[in-house]
N, C-alpha and C positions, 0 to 999 in steps of 0.2 A: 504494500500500500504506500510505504512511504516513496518506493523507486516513482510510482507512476505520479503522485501530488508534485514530486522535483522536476517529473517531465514536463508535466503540465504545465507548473509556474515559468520555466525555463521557456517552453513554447510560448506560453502569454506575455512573456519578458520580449520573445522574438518579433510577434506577432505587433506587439506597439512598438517596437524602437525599430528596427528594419525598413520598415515601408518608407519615412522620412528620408532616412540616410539612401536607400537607395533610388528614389523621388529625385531628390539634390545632386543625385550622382556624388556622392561624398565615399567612393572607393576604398581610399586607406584605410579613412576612420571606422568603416564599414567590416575591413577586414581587421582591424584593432580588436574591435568591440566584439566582433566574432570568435578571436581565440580567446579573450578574458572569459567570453561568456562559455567556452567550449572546456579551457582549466576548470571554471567553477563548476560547469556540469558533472565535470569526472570527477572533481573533488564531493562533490554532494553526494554523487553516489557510491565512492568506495566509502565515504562516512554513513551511508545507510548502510552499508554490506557490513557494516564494524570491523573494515579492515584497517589496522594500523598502521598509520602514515606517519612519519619522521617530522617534528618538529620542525616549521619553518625558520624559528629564531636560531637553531645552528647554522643553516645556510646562512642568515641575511649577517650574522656574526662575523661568518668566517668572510664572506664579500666583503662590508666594511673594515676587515679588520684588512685586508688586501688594498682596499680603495685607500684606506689612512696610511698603509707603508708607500705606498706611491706618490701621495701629495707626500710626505718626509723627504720622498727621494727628489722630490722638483722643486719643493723649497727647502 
């Protein structure tokens, strides 16, 4: 039940915000807004399957903590 309420909402999600973007010919954004919204669907659903997914805040750690040695190294 809960897989198909995710699809749903995701479909209703697509269903208003697409038509515009693709009206305006707004391409990129079109294709932006499609993978965020295509990460979240996967994410929503392996959190309905109760599969255990790895902590975002190790990655965005270990990024930052890359991105701060590099500004060290140019200033």
């Amino acid at each position: 039940m809960n897989i198909f309420l995710i699809t749903i909402g995701f479909l209703l999600l697509a269903i208003y915000e697409a038509p515009a973007l693709i009206r305006d010919k707004e391409w990129p954004l079109l294709i932006t807004v499609g993978c965020i919204w295509l990460l979240g669907f996967t994410l929503s659903i392996l959190l309905a399957l109760k599969v255990n997914l790895p902590s975002p805040t190790l990655g965005i750690a270990s990024i930052s903590h890359i991105v701060l040695e590099l500004l060290r190294f140019v200033f």
